[in-house]
Steps between C-alpha positions, in 0.01 A plus 500: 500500500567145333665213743877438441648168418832416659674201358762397790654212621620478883850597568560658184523899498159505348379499897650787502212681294214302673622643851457820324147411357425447880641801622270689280203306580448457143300265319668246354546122447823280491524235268768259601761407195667196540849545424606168602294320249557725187199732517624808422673346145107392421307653229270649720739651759732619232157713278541684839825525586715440182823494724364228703591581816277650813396773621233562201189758622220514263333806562186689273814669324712215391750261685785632673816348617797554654513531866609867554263563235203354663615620835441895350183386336361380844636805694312780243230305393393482864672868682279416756719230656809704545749243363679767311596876527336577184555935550847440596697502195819404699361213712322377263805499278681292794256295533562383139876519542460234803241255273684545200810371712315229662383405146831521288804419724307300800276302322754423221777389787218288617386325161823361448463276770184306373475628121860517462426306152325833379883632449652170409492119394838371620513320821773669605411865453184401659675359829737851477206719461278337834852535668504841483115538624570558898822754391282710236156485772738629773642801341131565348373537841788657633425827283140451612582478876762809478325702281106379473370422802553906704195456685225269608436454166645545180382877436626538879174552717294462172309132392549423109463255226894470567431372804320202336723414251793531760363235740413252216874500332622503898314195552695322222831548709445139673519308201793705337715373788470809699423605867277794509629601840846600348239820392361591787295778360373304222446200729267785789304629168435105414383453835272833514370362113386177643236691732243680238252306465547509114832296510307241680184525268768447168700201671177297500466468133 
């Protein structure tokens, strides 16, 4: 079995997948893509990932991105690891419902704070649009608290790839201009996130 190659950056939701790669104990490398000074609109970065944007995982197969994408790949490539319920068509199907979520409405709310300028170029819609961040990121996770988070984990007593992806966009709350404590079952699953020893392993790249 060929080693992966994980092009992150730190903070980004790409550390999402690389928690994942540690979950499954699977052999990989992270290469680190620094956003802040334009690598990902290189030549070089872009032959791998045309969209220019992290995650990217090169595997034997081809490169693969998207985060839910990657976060499936991970889960069956390695069964082993139990990071997905891969015989239950209806949790699994959940499971997808809560990253697809995370990955459409969350992370969009999110981006308009510091890529606002993806949507538009005046100054002024800009401004308007990073206004709106902390209102959009609170009703995001207010679905996710009410009707996401039914046990100690996402699939209730069940660990998941949600689980990863859930405590990555969580930790974005801070800089969105919003208390994770007004969620206080988002802010306990944070909490219980921050003790596997793979969120610790990811947060030191």
């Amino acid at each position: 079995m060929s080693e992966l190659m994980l092009y992150a950056t730190p903070g980004t939701c790409a550390m999402t997948v690389h928690i994942a790669l540690l979950e499954a104990n699977a052999g990989h490398q992270v290469h680190k893509v620094n956003l802040a000074g334009g690598e990902q609109r290189t030549p070089e970065y872009l032959a791998i990932n045309p969209k220019g944007r992290v995650p990217a995982l090169v595997t034997e197969h081809g490169v693969l991105t998207e985060t839910p994408a990657l976060l499936l790949y991970v889960a069956q490539r390695f069964p082993e690891a139990h990071l997905a319920p891969l015989n239950d068509p209806f949790l699994l199907a959940r499971m997808q419902e809560v990253n697809s979520f995370l990955a459409s409405t969350v992370h969009v709310s999110h981006a308009h704070r510091p890529r606002a300028s993806r949507w538009a170029d005046d100054a002024d819609a800009i401004k308007a649009m990073q206004q709106k961040v902390p209102q959009n990121m609170r009703e995001g996770f207010a679905q996710i608290e009410e009707h996401y988070l039914t046990g100690p984990w996402v699939l209730g007593e069940r660990f998941s790839v949600a689980d990863i992806y859930l405590f990555v966009v969580a930790g974005w709350l801070e800089s969105d201009g919003v208390d994770i404590a007004e969620f206080p079952r988002v802010a306990e699953h944070f909490a219980r996130m921050q003790q596997r020893p793979s969120v610790a392993a990811a947060q030191t790249l």
